[in-house]
C-alpha positions in Angstrom: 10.5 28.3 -10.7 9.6 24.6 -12.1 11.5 23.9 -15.6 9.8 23.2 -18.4 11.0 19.9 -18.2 10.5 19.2 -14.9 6.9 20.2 -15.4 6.8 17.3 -18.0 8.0 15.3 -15.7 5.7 16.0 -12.9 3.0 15.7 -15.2 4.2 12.2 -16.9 4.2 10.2 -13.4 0.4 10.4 -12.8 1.1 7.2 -15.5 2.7 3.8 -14.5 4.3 3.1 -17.5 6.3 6.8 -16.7 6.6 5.9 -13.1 8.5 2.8 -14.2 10.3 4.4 -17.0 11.9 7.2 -14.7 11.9 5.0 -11.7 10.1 7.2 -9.5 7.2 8.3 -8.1 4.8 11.6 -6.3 4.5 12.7 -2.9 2.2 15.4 -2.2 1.0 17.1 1.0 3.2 17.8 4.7 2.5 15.1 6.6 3.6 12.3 3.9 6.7 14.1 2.8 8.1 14.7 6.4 7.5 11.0 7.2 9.5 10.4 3.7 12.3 12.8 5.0 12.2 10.9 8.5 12.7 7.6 6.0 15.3 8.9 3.7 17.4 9.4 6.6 16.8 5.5 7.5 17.7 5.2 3.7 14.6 3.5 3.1 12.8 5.7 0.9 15.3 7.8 -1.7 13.2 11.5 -1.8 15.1 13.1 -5.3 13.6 16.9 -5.4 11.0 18.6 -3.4 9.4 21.7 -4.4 8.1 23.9 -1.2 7.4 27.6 -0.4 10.2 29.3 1.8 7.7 29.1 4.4 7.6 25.4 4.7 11.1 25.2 4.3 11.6 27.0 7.3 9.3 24.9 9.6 11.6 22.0 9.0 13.3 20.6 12.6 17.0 20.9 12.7 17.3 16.5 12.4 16.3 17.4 8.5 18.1 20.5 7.8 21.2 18.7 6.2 18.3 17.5 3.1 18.4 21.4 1.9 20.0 20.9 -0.8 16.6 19.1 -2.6 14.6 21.8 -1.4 14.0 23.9 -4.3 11.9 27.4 -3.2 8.8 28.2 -5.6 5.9 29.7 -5.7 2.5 28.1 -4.1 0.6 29.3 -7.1 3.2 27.2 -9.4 2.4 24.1 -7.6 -1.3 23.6 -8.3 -2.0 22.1 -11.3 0.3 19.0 -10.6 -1.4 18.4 -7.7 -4.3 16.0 -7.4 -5.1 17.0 -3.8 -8.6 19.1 -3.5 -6.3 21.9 -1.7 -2.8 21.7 -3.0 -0.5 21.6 0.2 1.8 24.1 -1.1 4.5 21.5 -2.1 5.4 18.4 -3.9 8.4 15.7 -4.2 9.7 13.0 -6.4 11.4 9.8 -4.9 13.1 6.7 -6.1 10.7 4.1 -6.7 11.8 1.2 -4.6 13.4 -2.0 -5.7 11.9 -5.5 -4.0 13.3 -8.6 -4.8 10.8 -11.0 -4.5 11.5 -14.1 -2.7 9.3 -17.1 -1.2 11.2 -17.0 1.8 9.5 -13.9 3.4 6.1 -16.5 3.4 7.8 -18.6 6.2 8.3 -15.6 8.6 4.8 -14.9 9.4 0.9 -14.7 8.1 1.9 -12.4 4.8 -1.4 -10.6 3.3 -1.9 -11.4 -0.5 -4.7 -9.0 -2.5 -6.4 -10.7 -5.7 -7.4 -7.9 -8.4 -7.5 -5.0 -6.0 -8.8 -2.2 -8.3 -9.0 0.6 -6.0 -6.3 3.2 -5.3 -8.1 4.1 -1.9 -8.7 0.7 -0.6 -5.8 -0.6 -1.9 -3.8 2.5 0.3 -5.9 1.6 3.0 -4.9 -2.1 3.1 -1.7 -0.7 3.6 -2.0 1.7 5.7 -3.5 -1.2 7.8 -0.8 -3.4 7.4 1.3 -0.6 9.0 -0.3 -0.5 11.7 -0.4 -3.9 12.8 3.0 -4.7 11.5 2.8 -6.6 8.4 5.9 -5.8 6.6 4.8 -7.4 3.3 1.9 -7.7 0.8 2.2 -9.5 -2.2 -0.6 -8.3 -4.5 -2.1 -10.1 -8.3 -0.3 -8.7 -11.4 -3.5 -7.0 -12.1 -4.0 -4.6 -8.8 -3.8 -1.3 -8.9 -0.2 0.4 -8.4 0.9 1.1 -5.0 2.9 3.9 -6.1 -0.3 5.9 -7.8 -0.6 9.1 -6.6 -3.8 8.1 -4.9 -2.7 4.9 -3.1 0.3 6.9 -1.8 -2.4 9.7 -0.1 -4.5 7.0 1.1 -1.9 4.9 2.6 -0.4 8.1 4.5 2.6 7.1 4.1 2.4 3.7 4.9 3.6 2.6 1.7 7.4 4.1 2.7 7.5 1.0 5.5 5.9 -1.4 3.8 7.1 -4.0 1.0 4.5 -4.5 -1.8 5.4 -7.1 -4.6 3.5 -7.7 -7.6 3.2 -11.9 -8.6 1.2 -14.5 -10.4 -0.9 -15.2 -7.2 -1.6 -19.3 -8.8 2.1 -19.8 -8.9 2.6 -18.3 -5.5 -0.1 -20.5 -4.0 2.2 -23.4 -5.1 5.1 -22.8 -4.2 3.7 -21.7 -0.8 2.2 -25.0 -0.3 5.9 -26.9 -1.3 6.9 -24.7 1.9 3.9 -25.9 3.8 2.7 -22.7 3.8 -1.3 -22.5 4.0 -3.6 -20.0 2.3 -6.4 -18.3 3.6 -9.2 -16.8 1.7 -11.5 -14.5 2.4 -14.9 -15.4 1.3 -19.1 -15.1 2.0 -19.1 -18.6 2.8 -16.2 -19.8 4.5 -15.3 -20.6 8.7 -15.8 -18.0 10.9 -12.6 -16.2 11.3 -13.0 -16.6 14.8 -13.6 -20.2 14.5 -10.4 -20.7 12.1 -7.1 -22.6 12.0 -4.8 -20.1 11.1 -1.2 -19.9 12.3 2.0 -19.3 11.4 3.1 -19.0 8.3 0.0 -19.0 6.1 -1.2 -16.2 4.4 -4.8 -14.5 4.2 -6.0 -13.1 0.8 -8.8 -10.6 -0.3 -10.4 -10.3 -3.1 -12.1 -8.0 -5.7 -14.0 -5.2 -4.3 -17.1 -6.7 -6.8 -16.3 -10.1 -7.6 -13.9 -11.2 -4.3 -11.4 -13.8 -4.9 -11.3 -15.8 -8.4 -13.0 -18.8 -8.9 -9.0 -19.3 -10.2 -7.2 -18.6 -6.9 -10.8 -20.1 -5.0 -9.8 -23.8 -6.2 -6.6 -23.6 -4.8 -7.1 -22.0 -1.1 -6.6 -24.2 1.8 -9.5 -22.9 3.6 -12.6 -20.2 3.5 -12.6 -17.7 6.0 -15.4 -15.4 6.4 -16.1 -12.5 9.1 -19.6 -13.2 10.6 -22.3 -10.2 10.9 -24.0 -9.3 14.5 -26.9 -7.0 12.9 -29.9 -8.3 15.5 -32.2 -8.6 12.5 -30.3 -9.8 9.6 -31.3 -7.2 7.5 -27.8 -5.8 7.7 -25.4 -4.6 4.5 -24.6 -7.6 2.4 -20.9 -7.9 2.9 -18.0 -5.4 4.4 -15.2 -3.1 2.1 -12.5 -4.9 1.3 -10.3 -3.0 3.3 -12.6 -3.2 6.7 -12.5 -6.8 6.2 -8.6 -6.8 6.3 -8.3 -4.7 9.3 -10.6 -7.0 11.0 -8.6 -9.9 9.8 -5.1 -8.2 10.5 -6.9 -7.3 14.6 -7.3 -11.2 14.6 -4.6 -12.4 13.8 -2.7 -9.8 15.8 -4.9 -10.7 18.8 -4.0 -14.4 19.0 -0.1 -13.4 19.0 0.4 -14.6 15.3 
């Protein structure tokens, strides 16, 4: 049975300013806490508690069996109302929230995805969960995007977010210093080269904007170079412009494509 005060707890981290004060952060549903099991053997991702039924206890492989002992039984029924999943999975965990130390170095190993004022918790999770896949190991994101460790971001990331470094800066200041290491910035904009058409190699890195408002007329000023994805409807009556995070995975198959 869950505590009292573990009930508090669970409860508190659907906040950031709880996430950060306890240092940790949810995991709910199979999938995303087996790949966090597979990680916490990689010590990667720290998983502090999980709360299952007996039943998916069992159906655990015998690699993960030595993690028993923060596998605490209880009751499906006790599991619902912390969980923010249409059909609660039947179990929840806590982990450590991680600890990146920023550093301007990681901007000279490859094209490094920065976000400007991401305010979504799904596209932002799907950025990642993009980012994954083509194997960008870092995403620097404005101080004002949404958290990557919000319950949301985490389920939409599908565990991405376990394998991939996301760091929080001043996005002015990191323009630059970028530049002082002759690293270029990209921007994604409605009016810029076709990305197909553009310069970009490594490092440099690519940055997306507000799902309303795209990049600020702030960051804008500073960009190196406009880069836009160009629309094939046959009789330009097609939407006006693409999700923020189809327009990365686009970018991310690009850049990918050329060998970058």
């Amino acid at each position: 049975m869950i505590s009292i005060n573990q009930k508090k707890l669970l409860n508190s981290l659907s906040h950031k300013k709880y996430r950060v004060k306890h240092s940790l952060f949810l995991l709910e549903g199979d999938k995303l806490i087996r790949d966090a099991l597979e990680q916490n053997t990689k010590n990667l991702v720290k998983i502090k508690q999980i709360w299952a039924t007996e039943e998916w206890k069992n159906s655990l492989p015998d690699s993960l069996e030595f993690q028993n002992e923060i596998i605490e039984i209880v009751n499906a029924e006790d599991l619902k109302s912390f969980s923010s999943m249409t059909s609660p999975p039947g179990l929840i965990a806590i982990a450590q929230l991680p600890e990146f130390e920023f550093s301007t170095s990681i901007l000279k190993e490859e094209v490094t995805i920065v976000l400007d004022s991401i305010r979504d918790p799904g596209n932002l999770g799907t950025i990642i969960r993009t980012a994954d896949w083509f194997g960008f190991k870092n995403i620097i994101c404005s101080k004002d995007c949404v958290d990557a460790y919000n319950t949301k971001v985490v389920q939409a990331s599908m565990g991405a977010v376990l394998r991939v470094s996301v760091y929080y800066q001043s996005l002015p200041e990191l323009i630059m210093n970028a530049r002082k290491l002759k690293v270029r910035s990209f921007g994604a904009t409605m009016d810029g080269v076709s990305i197909y058409d553009s310069y970009i190699k490594r490092p440099a890195m690519v940055i997306f904007g507000n799902e309303s408002t795209g990049i600020s007329s702030e960051i804008k000023d500073l960009l190196d170079e406009k880069i836009h994805i160009p629309g094939n409807s046959p009789h330009g009556d097609g939407s006006e412009s693409l999700n923020v995070g189809s327009s990365a995975a686009i970018v991310c198959a690009e850049i990918r494509r050329r060998g970058l």
